[in-house]
DOKOL-838928 format. One line per 5 residues: for each residue x, y, z of N, C-alpha, C. Coordinates in Angstrom, 2 decimals, padded with zeros to 5 digits. Layout:
X:Y:Z:X:Y:Z:X:Y:Z  ...
END
This chain:
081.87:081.12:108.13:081.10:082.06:107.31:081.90:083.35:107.12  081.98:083.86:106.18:082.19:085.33:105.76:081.99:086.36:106.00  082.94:087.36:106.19:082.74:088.44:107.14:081.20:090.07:105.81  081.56:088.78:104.59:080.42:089.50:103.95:078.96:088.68:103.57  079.09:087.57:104.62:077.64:086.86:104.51:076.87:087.26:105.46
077.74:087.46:106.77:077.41:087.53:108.27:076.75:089.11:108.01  077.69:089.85:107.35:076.97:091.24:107.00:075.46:091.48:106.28  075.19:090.52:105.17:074.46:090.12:104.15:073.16:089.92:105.63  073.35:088.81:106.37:072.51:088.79:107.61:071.99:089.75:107.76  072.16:090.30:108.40:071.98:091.31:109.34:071.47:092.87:108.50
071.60:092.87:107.44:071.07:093.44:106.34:069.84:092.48:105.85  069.47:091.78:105.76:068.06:091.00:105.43:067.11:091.41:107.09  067.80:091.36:108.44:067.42:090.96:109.61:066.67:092.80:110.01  067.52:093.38:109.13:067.53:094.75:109.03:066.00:095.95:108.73  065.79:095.08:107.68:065.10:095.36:106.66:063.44:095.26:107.24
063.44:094.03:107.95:061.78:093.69:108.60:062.03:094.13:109.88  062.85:095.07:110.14:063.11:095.31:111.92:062.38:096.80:111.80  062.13:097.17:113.46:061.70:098.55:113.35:062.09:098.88:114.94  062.64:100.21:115.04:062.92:100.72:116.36:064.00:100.19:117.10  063.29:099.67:118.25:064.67:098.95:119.03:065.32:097.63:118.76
064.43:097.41:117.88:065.19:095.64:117.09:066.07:096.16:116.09  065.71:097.67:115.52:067.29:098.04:115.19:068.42:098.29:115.16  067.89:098.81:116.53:068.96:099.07:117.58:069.93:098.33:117.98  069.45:096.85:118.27:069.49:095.48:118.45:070.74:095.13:117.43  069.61:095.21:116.33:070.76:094.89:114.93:072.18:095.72:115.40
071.77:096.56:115.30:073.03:097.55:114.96:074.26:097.59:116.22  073.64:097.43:117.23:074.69:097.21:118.37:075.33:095.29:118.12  074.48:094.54:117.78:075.48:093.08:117.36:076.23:093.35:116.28  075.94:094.14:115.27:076.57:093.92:113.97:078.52:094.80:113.67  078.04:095.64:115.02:079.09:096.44:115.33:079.99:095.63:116.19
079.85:094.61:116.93:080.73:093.95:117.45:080.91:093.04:116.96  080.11:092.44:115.85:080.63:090.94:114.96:082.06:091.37:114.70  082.41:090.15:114.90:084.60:090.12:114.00:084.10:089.96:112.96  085.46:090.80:112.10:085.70:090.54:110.59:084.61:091.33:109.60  083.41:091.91:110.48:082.34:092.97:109.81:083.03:094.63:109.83
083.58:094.89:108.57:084.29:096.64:108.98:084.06:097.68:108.03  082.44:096.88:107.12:081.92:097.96:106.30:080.60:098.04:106.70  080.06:099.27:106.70:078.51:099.47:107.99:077.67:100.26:106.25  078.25:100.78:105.44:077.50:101.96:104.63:076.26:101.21:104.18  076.41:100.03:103.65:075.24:099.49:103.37:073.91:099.05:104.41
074.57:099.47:106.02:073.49:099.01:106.37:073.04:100.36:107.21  073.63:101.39:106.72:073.40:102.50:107.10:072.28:102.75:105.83  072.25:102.70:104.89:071.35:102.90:103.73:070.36:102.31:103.82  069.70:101.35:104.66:068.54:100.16:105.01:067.16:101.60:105.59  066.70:101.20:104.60:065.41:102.80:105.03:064.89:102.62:106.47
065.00:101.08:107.52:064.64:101.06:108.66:065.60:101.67:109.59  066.56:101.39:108.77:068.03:102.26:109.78:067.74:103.68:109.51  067.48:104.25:108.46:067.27:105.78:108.32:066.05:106.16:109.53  065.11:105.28:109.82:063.89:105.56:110.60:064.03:106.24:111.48  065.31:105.60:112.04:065.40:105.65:113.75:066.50:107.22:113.69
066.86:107.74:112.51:068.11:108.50:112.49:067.60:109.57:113.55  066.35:109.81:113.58:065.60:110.99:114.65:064.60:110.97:115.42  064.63:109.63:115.55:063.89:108.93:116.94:064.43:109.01:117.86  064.02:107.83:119.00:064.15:107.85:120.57:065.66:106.99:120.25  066.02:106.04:118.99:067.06:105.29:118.96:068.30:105.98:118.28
068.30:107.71:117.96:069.13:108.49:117.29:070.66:108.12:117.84  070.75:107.77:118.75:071.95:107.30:119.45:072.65:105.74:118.81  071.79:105.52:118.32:072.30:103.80:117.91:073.01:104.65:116.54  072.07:105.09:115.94:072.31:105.46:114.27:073.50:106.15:114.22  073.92:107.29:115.23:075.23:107.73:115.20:076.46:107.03:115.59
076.02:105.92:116.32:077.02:104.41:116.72:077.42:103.90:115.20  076.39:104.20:114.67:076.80:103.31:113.13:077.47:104.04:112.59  076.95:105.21:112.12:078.12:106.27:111.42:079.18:106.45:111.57  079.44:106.22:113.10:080.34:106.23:113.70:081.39:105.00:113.32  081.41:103.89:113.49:081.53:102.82:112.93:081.93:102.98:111.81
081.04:103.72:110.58:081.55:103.53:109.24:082.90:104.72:108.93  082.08:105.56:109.47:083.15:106.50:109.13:084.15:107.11:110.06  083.53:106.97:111.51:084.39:107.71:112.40:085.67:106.79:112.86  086.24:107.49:114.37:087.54:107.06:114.77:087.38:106.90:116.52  088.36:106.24:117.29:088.29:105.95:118.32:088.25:107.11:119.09
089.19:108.55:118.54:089.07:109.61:118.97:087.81:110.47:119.31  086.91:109.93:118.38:085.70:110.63:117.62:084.85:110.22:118.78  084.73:109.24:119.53:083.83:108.29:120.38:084.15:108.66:121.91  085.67:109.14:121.83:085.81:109.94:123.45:085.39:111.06:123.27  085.03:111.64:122.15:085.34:112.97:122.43:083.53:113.00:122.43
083.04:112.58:121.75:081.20:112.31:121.94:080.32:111.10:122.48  081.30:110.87:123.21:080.81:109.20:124.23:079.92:109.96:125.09  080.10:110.91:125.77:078.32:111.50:126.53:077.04:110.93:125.93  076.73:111.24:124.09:075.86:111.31:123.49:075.78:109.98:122.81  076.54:108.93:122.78:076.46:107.68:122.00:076.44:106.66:122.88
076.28:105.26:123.16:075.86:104.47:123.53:077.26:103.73:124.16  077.44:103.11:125.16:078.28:102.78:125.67:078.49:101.15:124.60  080.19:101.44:124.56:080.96:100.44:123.73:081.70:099.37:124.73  081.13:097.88:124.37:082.11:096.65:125.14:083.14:096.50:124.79  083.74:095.40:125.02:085.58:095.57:124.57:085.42:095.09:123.30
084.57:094.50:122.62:084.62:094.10:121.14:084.50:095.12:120.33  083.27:095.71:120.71:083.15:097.49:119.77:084.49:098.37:120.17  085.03:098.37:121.42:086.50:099.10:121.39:087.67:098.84:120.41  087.37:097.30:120.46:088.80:096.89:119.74:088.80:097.15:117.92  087.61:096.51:117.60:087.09:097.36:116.60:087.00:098.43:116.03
086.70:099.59:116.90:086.61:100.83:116.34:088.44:101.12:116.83  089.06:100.83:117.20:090.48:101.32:117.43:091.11:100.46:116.72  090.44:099.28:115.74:091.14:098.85:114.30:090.67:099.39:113.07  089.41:100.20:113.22:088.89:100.95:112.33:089.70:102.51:111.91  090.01:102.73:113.21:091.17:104.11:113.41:092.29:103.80:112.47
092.89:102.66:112.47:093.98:102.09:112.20:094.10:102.10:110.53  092.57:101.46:110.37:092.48:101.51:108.76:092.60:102.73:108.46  092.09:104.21:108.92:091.58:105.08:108.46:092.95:105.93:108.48  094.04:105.32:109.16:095.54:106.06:109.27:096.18:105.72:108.39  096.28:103.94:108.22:096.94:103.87:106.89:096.51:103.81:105.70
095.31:104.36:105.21:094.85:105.10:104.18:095.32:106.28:103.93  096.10:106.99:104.77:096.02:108.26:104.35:097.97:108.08:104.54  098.64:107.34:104.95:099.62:107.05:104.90:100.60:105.87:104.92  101.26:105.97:104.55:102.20:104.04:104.41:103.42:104.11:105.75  103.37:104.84:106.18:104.14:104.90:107.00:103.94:105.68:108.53
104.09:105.19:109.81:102.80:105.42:110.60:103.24:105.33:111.96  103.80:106.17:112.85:104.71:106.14:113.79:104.53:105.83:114.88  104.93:105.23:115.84:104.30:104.98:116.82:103.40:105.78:117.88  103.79:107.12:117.89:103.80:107.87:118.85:102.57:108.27:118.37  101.71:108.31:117.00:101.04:108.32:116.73:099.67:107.69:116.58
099.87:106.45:116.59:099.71:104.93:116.81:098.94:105.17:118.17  099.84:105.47:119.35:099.15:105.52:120.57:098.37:106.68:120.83  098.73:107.48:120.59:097.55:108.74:120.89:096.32:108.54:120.49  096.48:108.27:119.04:094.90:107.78:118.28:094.20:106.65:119.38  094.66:105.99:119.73:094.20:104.60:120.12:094.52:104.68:121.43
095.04:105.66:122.09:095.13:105.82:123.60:095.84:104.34:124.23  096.74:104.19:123.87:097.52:102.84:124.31:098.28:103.53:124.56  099.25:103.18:125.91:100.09:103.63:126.73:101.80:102.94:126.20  101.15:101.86:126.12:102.99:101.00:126.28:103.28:100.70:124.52  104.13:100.45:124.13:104.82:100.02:122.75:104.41:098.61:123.16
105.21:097.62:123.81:104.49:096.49:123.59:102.96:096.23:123.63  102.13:097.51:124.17:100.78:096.71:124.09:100.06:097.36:122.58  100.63:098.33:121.71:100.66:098.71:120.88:101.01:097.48:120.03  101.98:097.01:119.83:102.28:096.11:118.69:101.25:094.88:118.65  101.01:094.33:120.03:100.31:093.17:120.08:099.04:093.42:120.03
098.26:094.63:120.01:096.95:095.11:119.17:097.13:094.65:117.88  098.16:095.34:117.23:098.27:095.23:115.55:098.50:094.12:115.19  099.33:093.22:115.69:099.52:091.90:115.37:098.36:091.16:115.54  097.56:091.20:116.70:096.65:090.39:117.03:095.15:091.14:116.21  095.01:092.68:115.98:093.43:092.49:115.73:093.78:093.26:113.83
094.70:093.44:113.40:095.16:094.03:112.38:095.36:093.61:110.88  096.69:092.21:111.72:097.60:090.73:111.17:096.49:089.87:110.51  096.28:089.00:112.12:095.98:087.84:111.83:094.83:087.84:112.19  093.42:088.39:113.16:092.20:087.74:112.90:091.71:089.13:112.17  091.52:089.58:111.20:090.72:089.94:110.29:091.90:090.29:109.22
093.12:090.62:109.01:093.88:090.80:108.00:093.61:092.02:107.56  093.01:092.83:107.96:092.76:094.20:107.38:093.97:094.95:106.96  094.79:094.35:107.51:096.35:095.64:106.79:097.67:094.57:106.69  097.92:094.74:105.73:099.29:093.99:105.07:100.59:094.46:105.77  101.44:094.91:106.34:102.45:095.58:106.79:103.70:095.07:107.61
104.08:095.72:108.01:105.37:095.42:108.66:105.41:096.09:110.20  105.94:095.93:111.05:105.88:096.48:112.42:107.70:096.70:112.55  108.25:097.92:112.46:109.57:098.88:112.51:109.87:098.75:114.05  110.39:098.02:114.84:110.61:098.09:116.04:111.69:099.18:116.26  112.49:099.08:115.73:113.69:100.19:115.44:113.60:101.62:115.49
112.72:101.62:114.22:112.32:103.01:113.91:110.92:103.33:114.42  110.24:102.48:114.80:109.38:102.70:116.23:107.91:103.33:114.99  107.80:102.35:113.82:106.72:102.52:112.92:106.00:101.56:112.72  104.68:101.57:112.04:104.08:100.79:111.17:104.52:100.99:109.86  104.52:100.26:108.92:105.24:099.85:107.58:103.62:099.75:107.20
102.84:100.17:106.07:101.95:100.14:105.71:102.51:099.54:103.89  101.75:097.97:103.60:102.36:097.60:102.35:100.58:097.98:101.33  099.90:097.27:102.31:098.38:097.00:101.57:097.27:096.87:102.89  095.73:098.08:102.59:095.15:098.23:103.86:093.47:098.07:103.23  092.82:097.58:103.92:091.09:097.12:102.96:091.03:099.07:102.75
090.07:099.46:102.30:089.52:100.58:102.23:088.01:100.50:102.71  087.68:101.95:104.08:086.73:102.26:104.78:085.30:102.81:104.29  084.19:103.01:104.72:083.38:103.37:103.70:083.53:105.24:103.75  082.98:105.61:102.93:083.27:106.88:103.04:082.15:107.89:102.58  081.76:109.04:103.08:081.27:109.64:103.45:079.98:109.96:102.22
079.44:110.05:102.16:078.61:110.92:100.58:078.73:111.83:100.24  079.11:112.59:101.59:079.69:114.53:100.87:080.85:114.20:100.06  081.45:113.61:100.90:083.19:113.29:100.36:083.23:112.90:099.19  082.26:111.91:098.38:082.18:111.45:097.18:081.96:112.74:096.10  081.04:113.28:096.38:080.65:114.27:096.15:081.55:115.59:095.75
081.70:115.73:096.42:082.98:116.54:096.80:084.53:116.39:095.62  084.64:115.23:095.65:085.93:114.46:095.07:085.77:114.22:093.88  084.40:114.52:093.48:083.84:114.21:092.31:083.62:115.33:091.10  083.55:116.95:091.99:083.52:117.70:091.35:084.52:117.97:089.98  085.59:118.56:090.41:086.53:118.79:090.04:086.83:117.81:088.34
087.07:116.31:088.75:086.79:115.81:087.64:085.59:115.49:086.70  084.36:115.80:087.06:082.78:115.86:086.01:083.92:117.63:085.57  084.11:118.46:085.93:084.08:119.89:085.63:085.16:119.72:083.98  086.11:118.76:084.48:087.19:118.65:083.54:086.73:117.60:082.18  086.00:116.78:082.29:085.19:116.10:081.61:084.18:117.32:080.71
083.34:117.91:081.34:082.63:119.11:080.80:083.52:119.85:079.61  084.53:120.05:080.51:085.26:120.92:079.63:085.79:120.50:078.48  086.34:119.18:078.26:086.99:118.23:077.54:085.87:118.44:076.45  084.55:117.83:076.95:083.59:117.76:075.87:083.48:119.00:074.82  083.16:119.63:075.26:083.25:121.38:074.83:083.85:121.29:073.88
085.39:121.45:074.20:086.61:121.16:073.63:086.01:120.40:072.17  086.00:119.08:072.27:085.69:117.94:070.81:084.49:118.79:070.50  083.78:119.27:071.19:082.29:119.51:069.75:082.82:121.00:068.98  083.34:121.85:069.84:083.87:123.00:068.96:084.77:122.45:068.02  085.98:121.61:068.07:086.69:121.57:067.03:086.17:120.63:065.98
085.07:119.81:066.51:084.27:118.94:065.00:083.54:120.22:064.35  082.99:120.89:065.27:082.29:122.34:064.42:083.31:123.04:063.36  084.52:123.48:063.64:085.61:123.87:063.11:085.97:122.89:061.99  086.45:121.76:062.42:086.85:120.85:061.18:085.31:120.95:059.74  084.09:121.02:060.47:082.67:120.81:059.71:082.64:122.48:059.13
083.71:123.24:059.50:083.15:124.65:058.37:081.91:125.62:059.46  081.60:124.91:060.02:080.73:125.82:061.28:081.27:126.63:062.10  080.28:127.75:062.19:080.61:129.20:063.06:081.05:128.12:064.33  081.40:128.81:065.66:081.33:128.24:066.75:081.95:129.32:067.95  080.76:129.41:069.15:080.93:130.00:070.02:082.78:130.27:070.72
083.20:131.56:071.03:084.50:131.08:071.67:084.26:130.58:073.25  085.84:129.82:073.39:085.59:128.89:074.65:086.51:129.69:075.77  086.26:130.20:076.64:087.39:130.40:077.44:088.40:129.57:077.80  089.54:129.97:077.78:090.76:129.35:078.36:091.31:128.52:076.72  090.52:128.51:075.60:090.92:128.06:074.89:092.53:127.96:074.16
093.01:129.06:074.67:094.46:128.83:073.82:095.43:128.28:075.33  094.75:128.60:076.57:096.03:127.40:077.90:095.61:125.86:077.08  094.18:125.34:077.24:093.59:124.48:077.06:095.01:123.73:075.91  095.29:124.78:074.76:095.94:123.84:073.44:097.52:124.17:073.96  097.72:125.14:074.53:098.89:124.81:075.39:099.74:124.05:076.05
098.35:123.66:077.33:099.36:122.52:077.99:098.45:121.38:077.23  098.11:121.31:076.22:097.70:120.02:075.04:099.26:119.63:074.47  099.81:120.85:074.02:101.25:120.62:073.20:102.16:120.01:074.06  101.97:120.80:075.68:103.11:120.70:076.37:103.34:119.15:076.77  101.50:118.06:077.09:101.31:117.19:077.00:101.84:116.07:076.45
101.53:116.40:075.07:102.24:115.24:073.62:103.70:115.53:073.69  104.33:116.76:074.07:105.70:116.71:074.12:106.68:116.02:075.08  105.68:115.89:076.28:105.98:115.19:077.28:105.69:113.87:077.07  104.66:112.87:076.11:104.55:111.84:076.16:105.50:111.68:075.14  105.84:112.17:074.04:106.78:112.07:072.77:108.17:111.77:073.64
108.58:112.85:074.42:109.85:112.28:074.93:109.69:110.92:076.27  108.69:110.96:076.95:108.67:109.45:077.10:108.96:108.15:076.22  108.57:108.65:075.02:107.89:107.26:073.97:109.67:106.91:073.46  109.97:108.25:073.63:111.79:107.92:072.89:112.53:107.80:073.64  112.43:107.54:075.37:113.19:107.31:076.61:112.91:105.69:076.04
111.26:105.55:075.97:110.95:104.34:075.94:111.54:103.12:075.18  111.87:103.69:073.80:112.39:103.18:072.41:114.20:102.67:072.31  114.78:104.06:073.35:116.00:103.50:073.50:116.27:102.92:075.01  115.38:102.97:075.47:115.61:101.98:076.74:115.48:100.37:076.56  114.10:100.60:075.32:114.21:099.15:074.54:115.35:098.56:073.82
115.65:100.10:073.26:117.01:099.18:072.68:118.23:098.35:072.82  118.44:099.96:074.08:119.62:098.95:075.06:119.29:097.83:075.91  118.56:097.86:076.61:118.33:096.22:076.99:118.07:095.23:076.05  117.48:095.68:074.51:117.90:094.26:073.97:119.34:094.11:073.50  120.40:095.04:073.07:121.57:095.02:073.20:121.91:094.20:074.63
121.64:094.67:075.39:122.18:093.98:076.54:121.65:092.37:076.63  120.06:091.75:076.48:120.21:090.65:076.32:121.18:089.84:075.09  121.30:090.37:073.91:122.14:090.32:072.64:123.44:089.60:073.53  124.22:090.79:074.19:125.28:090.49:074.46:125.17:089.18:075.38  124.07:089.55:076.49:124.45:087.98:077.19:124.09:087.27:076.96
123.27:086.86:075.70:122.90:085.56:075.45:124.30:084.64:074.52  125.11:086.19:074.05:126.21:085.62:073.01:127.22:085.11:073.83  127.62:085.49:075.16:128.35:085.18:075.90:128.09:083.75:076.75  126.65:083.62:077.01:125.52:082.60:077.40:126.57:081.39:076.65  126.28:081.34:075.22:126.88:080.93:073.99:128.09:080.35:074.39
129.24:081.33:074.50:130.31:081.15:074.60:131.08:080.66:075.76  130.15:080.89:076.86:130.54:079.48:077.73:130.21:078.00:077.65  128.69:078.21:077.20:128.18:076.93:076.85:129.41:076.07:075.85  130.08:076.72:074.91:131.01:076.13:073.78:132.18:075.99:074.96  132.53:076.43:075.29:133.86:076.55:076.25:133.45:075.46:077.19
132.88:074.74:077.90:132.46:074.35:078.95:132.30:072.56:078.00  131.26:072.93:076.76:131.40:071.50:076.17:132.77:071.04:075.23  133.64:072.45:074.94:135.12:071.61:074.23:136.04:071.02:075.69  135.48:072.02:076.60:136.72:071.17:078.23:135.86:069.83:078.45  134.46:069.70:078.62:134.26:068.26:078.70:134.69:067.21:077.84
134.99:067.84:076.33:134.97:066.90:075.09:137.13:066.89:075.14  137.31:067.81:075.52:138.63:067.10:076.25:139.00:066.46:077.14  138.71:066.55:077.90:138.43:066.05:079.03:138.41:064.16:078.66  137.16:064.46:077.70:136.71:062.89:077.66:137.87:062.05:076.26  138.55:063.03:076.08:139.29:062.39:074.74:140.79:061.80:075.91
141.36:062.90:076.37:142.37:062.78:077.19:142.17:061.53:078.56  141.14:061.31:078.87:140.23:060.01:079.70:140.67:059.20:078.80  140.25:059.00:077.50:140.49:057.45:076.63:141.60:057.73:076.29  142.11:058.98:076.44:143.88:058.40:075.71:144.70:057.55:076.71  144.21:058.14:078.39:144.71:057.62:079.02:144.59:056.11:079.33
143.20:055.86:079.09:143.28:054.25:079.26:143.36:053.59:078.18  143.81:054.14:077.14:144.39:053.00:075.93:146.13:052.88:076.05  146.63:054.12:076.64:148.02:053.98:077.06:148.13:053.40:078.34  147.28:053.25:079.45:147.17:052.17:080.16:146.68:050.25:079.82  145.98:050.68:079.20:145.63:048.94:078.56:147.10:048.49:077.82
147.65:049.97:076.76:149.12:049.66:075.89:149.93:049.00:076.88  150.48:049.81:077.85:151.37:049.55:079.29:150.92:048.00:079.40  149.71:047.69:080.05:149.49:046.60:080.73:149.60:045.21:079.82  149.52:045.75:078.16:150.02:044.26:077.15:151.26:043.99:076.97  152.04:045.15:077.50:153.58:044.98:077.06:153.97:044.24:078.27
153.67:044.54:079.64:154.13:044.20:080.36:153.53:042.97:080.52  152.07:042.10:080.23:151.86:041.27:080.24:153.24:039.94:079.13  153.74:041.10:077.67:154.21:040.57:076.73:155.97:040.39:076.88  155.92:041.31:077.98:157.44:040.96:078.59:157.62:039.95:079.47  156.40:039.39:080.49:156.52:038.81:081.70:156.26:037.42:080.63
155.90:036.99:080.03:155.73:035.95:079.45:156.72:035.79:078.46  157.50:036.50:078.06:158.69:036.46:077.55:159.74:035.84:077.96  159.87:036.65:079.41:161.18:036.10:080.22:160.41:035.00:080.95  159.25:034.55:081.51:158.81:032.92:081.82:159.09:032.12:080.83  158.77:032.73:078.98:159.82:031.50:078.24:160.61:031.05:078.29
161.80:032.53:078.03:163.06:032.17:078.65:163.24:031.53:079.33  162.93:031.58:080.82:163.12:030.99:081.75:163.48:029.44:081.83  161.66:029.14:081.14:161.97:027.33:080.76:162.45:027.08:079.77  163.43:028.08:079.12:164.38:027.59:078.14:165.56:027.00:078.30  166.40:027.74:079.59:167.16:028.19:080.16:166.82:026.69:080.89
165.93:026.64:081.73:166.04:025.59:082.36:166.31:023.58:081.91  165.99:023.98:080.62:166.13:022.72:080.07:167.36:022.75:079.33  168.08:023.83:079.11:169.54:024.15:078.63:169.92:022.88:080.12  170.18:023.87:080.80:171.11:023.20:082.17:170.88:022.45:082.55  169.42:021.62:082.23:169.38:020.29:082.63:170.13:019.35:081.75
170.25:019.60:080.45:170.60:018.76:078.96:172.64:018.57:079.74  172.77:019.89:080.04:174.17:020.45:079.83:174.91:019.22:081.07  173.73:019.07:082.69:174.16:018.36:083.74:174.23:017.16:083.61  173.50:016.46:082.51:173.03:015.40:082.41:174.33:014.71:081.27  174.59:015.46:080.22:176.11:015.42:079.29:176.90:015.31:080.33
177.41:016.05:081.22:178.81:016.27:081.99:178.61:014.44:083.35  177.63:014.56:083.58:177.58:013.19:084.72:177.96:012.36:083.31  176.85:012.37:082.32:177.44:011.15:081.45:178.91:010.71:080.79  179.42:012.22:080.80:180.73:012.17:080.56:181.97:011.79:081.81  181.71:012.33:082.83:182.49:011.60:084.08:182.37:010.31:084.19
180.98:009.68:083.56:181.07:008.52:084.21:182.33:007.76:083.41  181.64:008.14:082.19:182.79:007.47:081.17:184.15:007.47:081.78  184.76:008.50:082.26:185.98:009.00:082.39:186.00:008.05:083.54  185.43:008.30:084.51:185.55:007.44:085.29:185.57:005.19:085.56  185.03:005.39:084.63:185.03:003.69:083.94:185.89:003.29:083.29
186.75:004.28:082.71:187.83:004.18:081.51:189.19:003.65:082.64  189.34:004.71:083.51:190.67:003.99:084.33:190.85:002.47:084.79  188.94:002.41:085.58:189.01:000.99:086.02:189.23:-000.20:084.96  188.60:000.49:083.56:189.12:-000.60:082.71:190.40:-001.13:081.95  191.18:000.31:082.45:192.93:000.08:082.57:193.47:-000.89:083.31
192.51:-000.37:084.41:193.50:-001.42:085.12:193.19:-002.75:085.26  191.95:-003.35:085.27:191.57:-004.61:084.79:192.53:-005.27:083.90
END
């Protein structure tokens, strides 16, 4: 099951509870693995009940939870409810989230103070073991070297309502102002009087300074396009020109192959056309000298018959 079904639970379980069965809730739900967003069940109107009751201690366990830090829990553990090693390990991976949110890079020495861990190796094998791999809450790297956390990618914690609030001003104010801005100058373009605006001539100021700054982006942009397609241009032409180079050496290659074995097959008919040449010869030759041995006995004999018939 899912560390947002198991939550989903306990938020339904929430809802028909009252008092110390909230309490209940809220002390299991804080030690479930893989549960590390509380805001929604901080918002459960039975959880608000208890915020100033006899169970005010649970409710600040939760807050605590959502928003606070391991630091936060020594320093007001008198007044909050005693934590098992599951709610420890938890809220000192909750610390963890709430560090590398605010930075990507995360030192050791820092690492342990927050989290009151003494040794580097028992530091790393926290992060590996409750960080890594059973809930995955932070993507990173562990710097043995440089004696850091490497922060790549970290979930995000719930956060506060002032804080929203707060973070929120600034941009509704600039929005306000923006608006302002478009209805006076449709009034202006429409021929209508129109109130003056303060700040109106910074406002068209850094407006100019704006478009001048995106204008010379747009023409960084245009010849950065250009040259890299020049640059693919060139290597695709070169691409080209090995490809041609590479198929005239095979296509030589393969011509100089058949020249060679037709001047080998040539070789091997001549010499077939010589060796059968001189085997003609041969039995030419041989029936010469037989004809030639066979005349000369026939002629001795004669010679030889001729005396005896002298002397007869």
């Amino acid at each position: 099951m899912s560390a947002d079904s198991r939550l989903h639970q306990y938020l339904l379980l929430s809802k028909g509870a009252r008092g110390r069965a909230v309490a209940e809730i809220i002390n299991k739900a804080t030690s479930e693995p893989g549960i590390l967003s509380f805001g929604e069940l901080l918002d459960v109107p039975s959880v608000q009940e208890i915020k100033n009751g006899d169970f005010a201690s649970s409710y600040k366990l939760l807050e605590l939870f959502a928003y606070g830090t391991w630091p936060e829990y020594l320093e007001h553990a008198s007044s909050l409810p005693p934590l098992d090693s599951q709610q420890q390990r938890k809220l000192k991976q909750l610390t963890v989230l709430s560090l590398a949110g605010r930075t990507k890079v995360i030192p050791y020495k820092v690492l342990m103070a927050q989290l009151d861990i003494p040794a580097v190796r028992e530091l790393e094998d926290f992060i590996i073991t409750e960080c890594f791999y059973n809930s995955s809450s932070i993507k990173g790297k562990l710097d043995h070297k440089l004696s850091c956390l490497q922060v790549h990618n970290v979930i995000s914690r719930d956060v506060r309502p002032q804080q929203l609030l707060k973070g929120s001003e600034k941009p509704l104010a600039a929005i306000d102002q923006r608006v302002l801005y478009a209805v006076m100058e449709t009034e202006i373009s429409m021929g209508a009087p129109c109130c003056p605006v303060p700040g109106k001539e910074q406002w068209f100021k850094g407006s100019e300074s704006l478009l001048a700054a995106i204008d010379k982006r747009v023409q960084y942009a245009v010849v950065d396009t250009e040259v890299q397609r020049k640059h693919r241009s060139d290597v695709e032409m070169k691409q080209e020109e090995v490809k041609r180079s590479i198929k005239y050496a095979v296509l030589e290659t393969e011509v100089q192959r058949k020249h060679r074995s037709d001047v080998g097959m040539k070789q091997e008919e001549v010499k077939r056309s010589i060796k059968l040449d001189m085997d003609q010869r041969g039995a030419d030759m041989h029936m010469d000298d037989g004809g030639l041995v066979d005349f000369m006995e026939d002629d001795r004999t004669e010679r030889d018959r001729m005396p005896s018939e002298i002397m007869e």
